[in-house]
N, C-alpha and C positions, 0 to 999 in steps of 0.2 A: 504493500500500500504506500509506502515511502513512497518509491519512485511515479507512483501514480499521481501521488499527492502534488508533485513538481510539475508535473505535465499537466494538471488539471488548471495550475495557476499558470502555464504558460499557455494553456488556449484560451484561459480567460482574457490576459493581456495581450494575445494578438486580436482578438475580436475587440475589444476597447480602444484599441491604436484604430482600428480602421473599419468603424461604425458605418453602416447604412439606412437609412430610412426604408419601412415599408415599400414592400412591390420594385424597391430597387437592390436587392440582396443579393447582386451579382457572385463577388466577388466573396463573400459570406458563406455563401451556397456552394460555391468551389471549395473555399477551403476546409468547409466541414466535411463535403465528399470525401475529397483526397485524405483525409486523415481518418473516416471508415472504411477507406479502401485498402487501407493496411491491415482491416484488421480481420483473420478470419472467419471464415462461416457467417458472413453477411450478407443479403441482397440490396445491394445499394441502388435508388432508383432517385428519380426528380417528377416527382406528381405534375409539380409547376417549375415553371423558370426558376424560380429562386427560394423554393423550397427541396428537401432531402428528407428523405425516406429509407431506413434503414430495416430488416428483417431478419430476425432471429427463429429459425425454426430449433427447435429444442427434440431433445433427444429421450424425453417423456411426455407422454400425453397427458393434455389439458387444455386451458380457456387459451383466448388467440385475448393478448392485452396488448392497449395502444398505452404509448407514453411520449409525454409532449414537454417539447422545448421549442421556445419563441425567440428568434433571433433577430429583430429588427431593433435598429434604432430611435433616436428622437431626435428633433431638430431644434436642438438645443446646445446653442456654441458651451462649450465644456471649460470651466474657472478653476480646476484641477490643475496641479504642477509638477503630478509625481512622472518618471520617466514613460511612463504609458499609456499617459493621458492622449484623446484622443487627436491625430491627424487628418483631421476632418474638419474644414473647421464651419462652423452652423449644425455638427452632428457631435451627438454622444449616445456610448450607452448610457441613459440615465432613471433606468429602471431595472436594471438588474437581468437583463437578458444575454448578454454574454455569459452571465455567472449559470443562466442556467444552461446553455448551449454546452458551455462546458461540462459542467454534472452530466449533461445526457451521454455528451461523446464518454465519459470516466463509464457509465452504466453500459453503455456497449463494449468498453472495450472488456470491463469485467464478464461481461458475461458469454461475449464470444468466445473467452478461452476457455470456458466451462463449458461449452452448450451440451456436451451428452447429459449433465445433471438440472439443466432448463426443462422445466413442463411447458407445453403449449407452445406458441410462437409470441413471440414481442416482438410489436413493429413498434418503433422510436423512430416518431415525424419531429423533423425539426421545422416549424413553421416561420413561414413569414408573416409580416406586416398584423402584427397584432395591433398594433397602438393604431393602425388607420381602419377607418367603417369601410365596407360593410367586413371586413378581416377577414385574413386569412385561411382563416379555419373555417369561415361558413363556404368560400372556395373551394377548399377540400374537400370539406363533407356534403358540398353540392353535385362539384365535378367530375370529383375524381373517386375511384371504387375504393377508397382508402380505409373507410369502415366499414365494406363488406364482411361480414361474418365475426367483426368486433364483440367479445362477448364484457370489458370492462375497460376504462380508461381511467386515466390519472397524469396529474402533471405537480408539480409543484413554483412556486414563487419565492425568490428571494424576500424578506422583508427588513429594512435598517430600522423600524423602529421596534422588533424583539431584539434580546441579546443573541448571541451570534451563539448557533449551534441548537436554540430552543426550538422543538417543532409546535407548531399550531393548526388544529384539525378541527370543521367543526361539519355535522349532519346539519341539511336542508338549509334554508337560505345563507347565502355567504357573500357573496358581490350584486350588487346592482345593477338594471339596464340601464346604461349612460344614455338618455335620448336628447335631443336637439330641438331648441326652436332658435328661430330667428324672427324677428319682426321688425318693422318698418309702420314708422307713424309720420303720416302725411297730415303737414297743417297749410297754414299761409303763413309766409315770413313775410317781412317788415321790417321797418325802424326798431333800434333796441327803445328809442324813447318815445315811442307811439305804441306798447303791448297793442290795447286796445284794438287797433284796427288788424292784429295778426290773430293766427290760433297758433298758439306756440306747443312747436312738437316738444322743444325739450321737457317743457313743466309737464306735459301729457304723460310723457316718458320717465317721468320721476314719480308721476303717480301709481305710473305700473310698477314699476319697480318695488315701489314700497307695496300698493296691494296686492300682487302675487304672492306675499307672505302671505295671506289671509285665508288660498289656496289651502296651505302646507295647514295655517293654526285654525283656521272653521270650517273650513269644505271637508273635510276629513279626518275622520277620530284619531286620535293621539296616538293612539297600539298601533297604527300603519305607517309606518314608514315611508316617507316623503322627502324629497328634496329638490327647489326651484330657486335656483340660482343663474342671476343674471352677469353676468363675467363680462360684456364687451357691453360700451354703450358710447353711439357717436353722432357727433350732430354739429352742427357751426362753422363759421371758418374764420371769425373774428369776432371783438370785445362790442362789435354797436346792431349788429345786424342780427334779428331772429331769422334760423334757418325754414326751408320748408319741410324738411323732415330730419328725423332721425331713426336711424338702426340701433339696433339690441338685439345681441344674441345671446343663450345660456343653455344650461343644462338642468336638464330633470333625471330623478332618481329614484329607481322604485323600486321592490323586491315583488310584490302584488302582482297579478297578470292581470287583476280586473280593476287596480286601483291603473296599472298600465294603462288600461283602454281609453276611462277616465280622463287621467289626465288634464290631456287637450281639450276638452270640451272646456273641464273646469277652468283653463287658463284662458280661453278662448271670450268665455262669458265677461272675466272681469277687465280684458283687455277690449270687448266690445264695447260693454258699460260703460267704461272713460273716457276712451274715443267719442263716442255718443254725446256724453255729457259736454265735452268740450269743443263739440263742433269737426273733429280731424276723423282720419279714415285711417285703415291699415290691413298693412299684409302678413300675415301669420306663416309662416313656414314650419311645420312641426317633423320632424324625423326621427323613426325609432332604429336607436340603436341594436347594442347586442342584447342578448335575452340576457334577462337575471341568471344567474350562477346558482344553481339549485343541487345539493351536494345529494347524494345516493346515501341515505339511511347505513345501510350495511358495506357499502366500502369506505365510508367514514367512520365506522367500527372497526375495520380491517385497519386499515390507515392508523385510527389512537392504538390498537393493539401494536402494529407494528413499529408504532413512536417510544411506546413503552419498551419494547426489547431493545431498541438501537439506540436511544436517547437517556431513558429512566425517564423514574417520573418525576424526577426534579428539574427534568428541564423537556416538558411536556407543557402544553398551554391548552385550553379547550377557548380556540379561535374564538375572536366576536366580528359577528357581520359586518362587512365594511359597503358602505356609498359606493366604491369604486366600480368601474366595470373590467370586465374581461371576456375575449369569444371565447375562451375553454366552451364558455357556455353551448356554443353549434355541436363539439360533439357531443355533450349529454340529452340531447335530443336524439339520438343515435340508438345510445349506449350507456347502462349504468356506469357510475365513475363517482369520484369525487376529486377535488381541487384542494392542497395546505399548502400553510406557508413552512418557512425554513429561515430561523433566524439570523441577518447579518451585520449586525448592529451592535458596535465597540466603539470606546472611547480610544482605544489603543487606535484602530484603524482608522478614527476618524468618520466611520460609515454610519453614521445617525441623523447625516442630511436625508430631509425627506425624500420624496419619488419625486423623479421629476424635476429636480433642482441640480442646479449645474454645477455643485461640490459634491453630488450623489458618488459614493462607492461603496463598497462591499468587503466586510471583511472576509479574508482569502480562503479561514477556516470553515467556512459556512459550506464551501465547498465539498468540500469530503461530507459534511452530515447530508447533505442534499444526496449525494451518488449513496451512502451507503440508504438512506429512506428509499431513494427510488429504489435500487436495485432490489431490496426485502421487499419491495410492494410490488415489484413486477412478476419476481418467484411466488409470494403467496399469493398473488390474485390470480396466477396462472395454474394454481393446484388445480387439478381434478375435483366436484363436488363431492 
């Protein structure tokens, strides 16, 4: 395991020197191949351009288990200065997906030298373009025969804000569908010092703002989980002149399918309402993202079991649902599964910048607990009933 252990941190830091964005995973795609192409008893294939696909047929019978790594980057110029940081510049990994590309290649190469003692087959997809819609994985599991005959799936995430090495596993709801509105509020601009004769987009646009809360705290009972956040909001082009519109776009958050459907209407009502009231008009774009992340009962029992023998249970965590989204979710539409985190988060490493933020890294030891959780979850989900 030493020497594995070294090789795991050096594919971490070549995929961090030379990050890609979604759907552009050229170069990504290549060098993860050539580095399963050493190893034997593998079928190595490309579903898509810039995804890799790896297969493990085992030398006992049992379940056929997928397991996933997501290799894209973000486009997010990287504030890092260690020697690895990234040569790209507008791109980083800054979610932890090199860390786990690397885990999945450590889980293949373990277990290709074993495979007479493998049950069932394991395919290990290395996916692209997770962080971009409609993601990569619903491409997969639309296009390509990639979960034909799939009997359980499992993937795991880095996290900086556990301590590094803790795992976190939690049954039924666990990540949220990230969906989309954008809207546009059309008034009449004017003099800044004549309101009166305008219908000012921006005061409209600040009314939605604040009453879309009202959405989240009275249209809907407190036990549901809701989240309407408005993140971009534009309008003007100097200090005397009322514009004639303004845009706002945000995000909505739901774990519910039928609070899902919802939704848009609910927001649709309180953004007509003020529009109304104030004389302007508007365009509503709503887009639903990935599905909620809905963990499998019993491979989320397999999963804490298997936390407890590889971890203990001192450094076992029983996960709390997060806002966030993720498409893991397209293959459990498939195929039972479940989704945990793996903790990478040290003061030593410096890695307790959140996701997504351009001092984001990963402690290196996270590494090794990620490869030895997959690999025990990929042999016991692959038992035999």
């Amino acid at each position: 395991m030493e020497e594995l252990r070294g090789q795991l941190v050096a594919w971490r830091r070549h995929l961090h020197m030379n990050p890609e964005v979604g759907f552009e995973e050229h170069a990504t795609a290549a060098y993860i191949e050539a580095q399963l192409r050493r190893m034997p008893g593998l079928s190595v294939s490309r579903p898509t351009a810039t995804s890799v696909l790896a297969v493990l047929k085992g030398g006992l019978p049992g379940r056929t288990v997928l397991l996933r790594a997501d290799i894209d980057a973000l486009p997010i110029h990287e504030e890092n200065t260690f020697e690895f940081a990234s040569q790209t510049p507008g791109v980083m990994h800054a979610c932890g997906h090199d860390g786990h590309t690397a885990i999945l290649l450590g889980v293949a190469q373990l277990l290709s030298g074993d495979a007479g003692r493998v049950p069932g087959e394991i395919r290990m997809i290395f996916q692209h373009a997770e962080e971009i819609g409609p993601g990569g994985a619903e491409e997969l599991v639309m296009q390509t025969p990639l979960m034909d005959g799939v009997d359980v799936v499992t993937g795991l995430h880095l996290n900086s804000q556990l301590p590094a090495g803790v795992v976190a596993v939690k049954p039924g709801a666990f990540m949220a569908a990230p969906d989309m509105l954008e809207l546009t509020i059309r008034g009449k601009g004017g003099h800044g010092a004549h309101p009166e004769e305008t219908v000012d987009p921006i005061a409209v646009g600040a009314q939605v703002v604040t009453n879309l809360q009202h959405v989240v705290s009275r249209m809907v009972a407190a036990q549901d989980a809701l989240v309407v956040s408005v993140t971009k909001f534009t309008s003007g082009t100097t200090h005397n002149v009322i514009p004639d519109t303004a845009e706002l776009m945000g995000t909505v958050r739901t774990f519910d399918p039928a609070l899902r459907e919802r939704a848009p209407q609910l927001i649709e009502r309180v953004v007509r309402g003020i529009c109304d009231a104030h004389g302007a008009t508007y365009d509503l774009r709503y887009e639903f993202g990935y599905r909620p992340l809905i963990n499998t009962d019993w491979v989320a029992a397999q999963l804490k079991d298997i936390a407890l023998d590889v971890v203990g249970a001192d450094r076992f965590r029983d996960a709390k649902p997060t806002m966030g989204g993720e498409d893991f979710s397209a293959y459990l539409e498939k195929a039972p599964g479940a989704y945990f985190n793996v903790g990478s988060g040290s003061d030593e490493a410096d890695s307790r910048w959140p996701h997504h933020h351009p001092r984001f890294t990963i402690d290196e030891t996270s590494l090794e607990t990620g490869v030895h959780m997959l690999r025990a979850a990929a042999l016991r989900l692959a038992r035999p009933e």
